[in-house]
C-alpha positions in Angstrom: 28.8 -8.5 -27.4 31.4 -7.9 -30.2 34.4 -5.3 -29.7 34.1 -2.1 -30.7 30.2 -2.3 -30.8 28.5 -1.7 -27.4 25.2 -2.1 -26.7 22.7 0.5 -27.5 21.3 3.1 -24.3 18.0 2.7 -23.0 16.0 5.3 -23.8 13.1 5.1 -21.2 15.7 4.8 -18.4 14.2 6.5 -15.0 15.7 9.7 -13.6 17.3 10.0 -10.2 13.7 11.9 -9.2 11.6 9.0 -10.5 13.3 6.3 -8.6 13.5 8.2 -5.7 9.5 8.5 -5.9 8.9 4.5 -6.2 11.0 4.1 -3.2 9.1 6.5 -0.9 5.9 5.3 -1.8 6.8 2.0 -1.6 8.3 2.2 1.6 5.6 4.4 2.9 2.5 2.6 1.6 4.3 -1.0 3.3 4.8 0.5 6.3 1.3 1.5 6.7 -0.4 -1.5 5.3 1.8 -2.8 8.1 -0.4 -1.4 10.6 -3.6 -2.1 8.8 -2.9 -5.5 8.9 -1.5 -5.3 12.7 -4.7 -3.8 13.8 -6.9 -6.6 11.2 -4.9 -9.2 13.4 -5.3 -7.6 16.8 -8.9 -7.9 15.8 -8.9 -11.2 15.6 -7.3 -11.8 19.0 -10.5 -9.3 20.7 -12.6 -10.6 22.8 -15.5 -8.4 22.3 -17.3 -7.6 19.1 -17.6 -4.2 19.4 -13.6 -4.1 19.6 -13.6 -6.4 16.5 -15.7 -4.5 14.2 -13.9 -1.0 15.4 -10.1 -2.9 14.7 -11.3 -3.7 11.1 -12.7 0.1 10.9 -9.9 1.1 11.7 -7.7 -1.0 9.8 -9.7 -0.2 6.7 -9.2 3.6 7.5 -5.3 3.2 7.5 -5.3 0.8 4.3 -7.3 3.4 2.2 -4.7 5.6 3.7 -1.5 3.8 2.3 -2.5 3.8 -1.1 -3.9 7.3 -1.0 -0.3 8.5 0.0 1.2 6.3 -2.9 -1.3 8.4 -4.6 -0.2 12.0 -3.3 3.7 10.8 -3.7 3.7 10.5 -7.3 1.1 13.6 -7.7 -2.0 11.4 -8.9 -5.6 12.5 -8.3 -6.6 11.5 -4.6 -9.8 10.0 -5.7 -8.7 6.9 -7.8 -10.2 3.0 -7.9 -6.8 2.4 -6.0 -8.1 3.2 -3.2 -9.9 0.3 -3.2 -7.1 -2.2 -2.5 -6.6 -0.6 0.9 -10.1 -2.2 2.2 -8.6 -5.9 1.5 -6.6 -6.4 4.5 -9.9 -5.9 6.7 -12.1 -7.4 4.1 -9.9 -10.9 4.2 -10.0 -10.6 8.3 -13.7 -9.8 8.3 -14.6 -13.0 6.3 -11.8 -14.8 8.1 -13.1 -13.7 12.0 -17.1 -13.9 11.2 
């Protein structure tokens, strides 16, 4: 950097609003996958397989949740192929269990 010539501004620098977005999704959709993943594991740990196969249910229900509050967060349609990515956590524990 020479004196008396600063570096130029970023133009596509994020606004106080936009940063504030990504953190709350991020946050949000971690903290749920969380639990997905919690219940994927607690699945693994049942005894019967009726409690196994309801777990995964139920953790695919709260991944598919995660990303459709990302989804809501930064005002996208609700109905999106990201939705998808909330079914891995019990897709990897069903494959891993049976």
């Amino acid at each position: 950097m020479t004196p008396g010539a600063p570096r130029p501004v970023r133009r596509e620098s994020m606004s106080l609003g936009n940063v504030q977005r990504w953190v709350l999704s991020t946050l949000a959709a971690t903290t749920i996958l969380h639990l997905a993943i919690g219940l994927v594991v607690a699945a693994a740990f049942a005894d019967r397989l009726d409690a196994k196969i309801g777990l995964l249910v139920i953790g695919a229900a709260f991944g598919v949740i995660a990303f459709a509050t990302a989804l809501i967060i930064h005002q996208h349609r609700l109905l999106s192929a990201w939705l998808v990515l909330g079914l891995v956590p019990s897709l990897v524990g069903a494959y891993v269990i049976f």
